[in-house]
C-alpha positions in Angstrom: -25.8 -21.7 -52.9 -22.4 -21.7 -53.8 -20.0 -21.8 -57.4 -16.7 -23.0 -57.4 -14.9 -20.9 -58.9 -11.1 -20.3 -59.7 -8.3 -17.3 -59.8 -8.4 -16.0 -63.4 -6.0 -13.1 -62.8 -4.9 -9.9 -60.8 -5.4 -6.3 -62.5 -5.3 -2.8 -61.0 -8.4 -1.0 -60.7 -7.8 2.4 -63.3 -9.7 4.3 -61.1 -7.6 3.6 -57.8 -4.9 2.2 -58.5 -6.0 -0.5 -55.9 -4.9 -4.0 -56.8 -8.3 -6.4 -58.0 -8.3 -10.4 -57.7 -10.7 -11.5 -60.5 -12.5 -14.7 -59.4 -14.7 -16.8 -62.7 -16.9 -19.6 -62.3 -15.7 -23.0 -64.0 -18.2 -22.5 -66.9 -17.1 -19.0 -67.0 -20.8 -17.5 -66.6 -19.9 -15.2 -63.8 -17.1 -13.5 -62.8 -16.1 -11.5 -59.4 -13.8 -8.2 -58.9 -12.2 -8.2 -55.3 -10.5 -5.1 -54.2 -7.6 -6.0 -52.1 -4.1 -4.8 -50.7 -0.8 -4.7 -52.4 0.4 -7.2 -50.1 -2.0 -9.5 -50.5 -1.8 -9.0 -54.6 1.8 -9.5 -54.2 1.1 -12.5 -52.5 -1.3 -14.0 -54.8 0.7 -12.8 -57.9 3.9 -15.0 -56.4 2.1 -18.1 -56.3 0.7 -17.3 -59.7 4.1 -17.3 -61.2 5.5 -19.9 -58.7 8.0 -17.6 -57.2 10.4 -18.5 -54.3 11.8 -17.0 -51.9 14.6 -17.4 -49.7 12.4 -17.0 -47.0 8.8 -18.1 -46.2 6.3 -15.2 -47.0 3.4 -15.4 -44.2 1.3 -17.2 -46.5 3.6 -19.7 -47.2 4.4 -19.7 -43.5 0.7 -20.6 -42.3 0.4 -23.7 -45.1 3.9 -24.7 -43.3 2.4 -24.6 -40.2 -1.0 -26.5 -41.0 0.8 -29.2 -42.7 2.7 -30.0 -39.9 0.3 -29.6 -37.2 -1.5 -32.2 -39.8 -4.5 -29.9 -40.4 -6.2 -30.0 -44.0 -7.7 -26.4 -45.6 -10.9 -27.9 -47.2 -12.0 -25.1 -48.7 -12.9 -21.2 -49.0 -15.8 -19.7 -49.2 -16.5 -15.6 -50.3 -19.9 -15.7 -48.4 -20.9 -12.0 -47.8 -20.2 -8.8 -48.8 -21.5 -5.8 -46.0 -20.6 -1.7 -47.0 -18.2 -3.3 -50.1 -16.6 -5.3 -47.6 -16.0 -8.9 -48.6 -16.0 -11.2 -46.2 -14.8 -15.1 -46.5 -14.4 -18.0 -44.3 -11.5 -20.7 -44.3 -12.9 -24.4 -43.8 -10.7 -26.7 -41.9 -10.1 -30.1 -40.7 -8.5 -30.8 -37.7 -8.1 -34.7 -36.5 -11.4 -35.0 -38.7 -13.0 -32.4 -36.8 -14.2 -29.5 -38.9 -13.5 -25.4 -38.0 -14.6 -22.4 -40.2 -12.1 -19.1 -39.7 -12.8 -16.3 -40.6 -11.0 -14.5 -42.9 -10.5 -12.0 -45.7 -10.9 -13.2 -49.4 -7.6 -12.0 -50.0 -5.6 -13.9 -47.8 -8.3 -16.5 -47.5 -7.5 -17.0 -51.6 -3.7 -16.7 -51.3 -3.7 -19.5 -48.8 -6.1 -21.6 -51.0 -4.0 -21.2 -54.4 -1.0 -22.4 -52.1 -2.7 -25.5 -50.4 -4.1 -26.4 -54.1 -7.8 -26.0 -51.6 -11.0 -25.0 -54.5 -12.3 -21.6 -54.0 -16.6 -21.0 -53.7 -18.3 -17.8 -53.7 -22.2 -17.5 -52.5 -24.0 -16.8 -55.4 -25.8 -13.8 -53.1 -22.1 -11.7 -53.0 -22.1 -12.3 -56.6 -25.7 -11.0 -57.1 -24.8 -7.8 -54.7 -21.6 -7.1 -55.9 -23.7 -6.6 -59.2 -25.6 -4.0 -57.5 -22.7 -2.4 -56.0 -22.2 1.7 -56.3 -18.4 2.3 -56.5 -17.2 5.8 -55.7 -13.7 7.2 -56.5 -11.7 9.1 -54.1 -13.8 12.2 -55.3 -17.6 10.3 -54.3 -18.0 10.5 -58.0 -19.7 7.8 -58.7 -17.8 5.8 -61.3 -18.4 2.1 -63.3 -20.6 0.1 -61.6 -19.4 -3.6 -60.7 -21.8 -5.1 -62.9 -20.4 -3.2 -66.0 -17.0 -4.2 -64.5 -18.2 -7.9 -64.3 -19.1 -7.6 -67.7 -15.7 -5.9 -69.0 -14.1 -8.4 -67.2 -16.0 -11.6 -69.0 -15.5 -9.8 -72.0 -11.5 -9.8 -71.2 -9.2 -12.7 -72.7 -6.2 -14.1 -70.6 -3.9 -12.4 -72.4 -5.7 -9.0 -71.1 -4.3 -10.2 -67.5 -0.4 -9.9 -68.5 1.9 -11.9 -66.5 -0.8 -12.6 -63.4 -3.1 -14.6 -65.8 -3.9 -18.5 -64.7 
């Protein structure tokens, strides 16, 4: 099973410094940390804030080339999560046939937020990514992701800063 759920915000992770994409469900039951890349935060951050650039980012690029090659993004799914490795799949139509690509969340989500395509996450990654262990760089073990799900439900959108939706 799957809940749609949307981009409520980017925040760093204290512990890493690693950028984290925060996905919520539309009744706002459930929430999702991703870790991802500074690239791909930067990327996900400018469509946030409706930033342009002079010159296409790669994202921007690859809903360019869709469009013209007439190919629709249906949707994304999150649909497993293997060693704290997300995983995600782009759904696509293509002179009404359908393809799934695979894909990471992160630029799986940046191109969805661009192409305006709703965002689903298997309710299995959510229920795993509850029973996560995170480790700092150290092997300390640190916050667990279900105490950082709830932190993050407990967070307003004016916790988020500037990267709030």
């Amino acid at each position: 099973m799957f809940l749609k759920m949307t981009v409520s915000g980017l925040t760093i992770d204290p512990f890493t410094n690693a950028p984290v994409v925060i996905l919520k469900d539309t009744d706002d039951k459930n929430s999702l940390p991703i870790w991802i890349g500074l690239l791909e935060a930067s990327a996900i951050a400018a469509e946030l804030e409706k930033i342009q650039f002079s010159r296409p980012m790669t994202h921007d690029l690859l809903k360019d080339v869709l469009g013209r090659m007439d190919v629709t993004v249906e949707k994304i799914e999150v649909n497993d999560i293997k060693d704290n490795v997300y995983y995600a799949t782009i759904h696509i139509n293509v002179n009404n046939t359908s393809h799934e690509i695979d894909a990471r969340p992160s630029d799986a989500i940046a191109l969805a937020l661009r192409t305006r395509s709703p965002i689903y996450v298997s309710t299995e990654v959510i229920d795993k990514s509850n029973k996560m262990e995170l480790d700092d760089a150290d092997g300390k073990k640190r916050i667990d992701s279900k105490k950082w799900s709830e932190l993050l439900d407990e967070l307003s959108p004016e916790s988020f800063g500037k990267y709030k939706m």
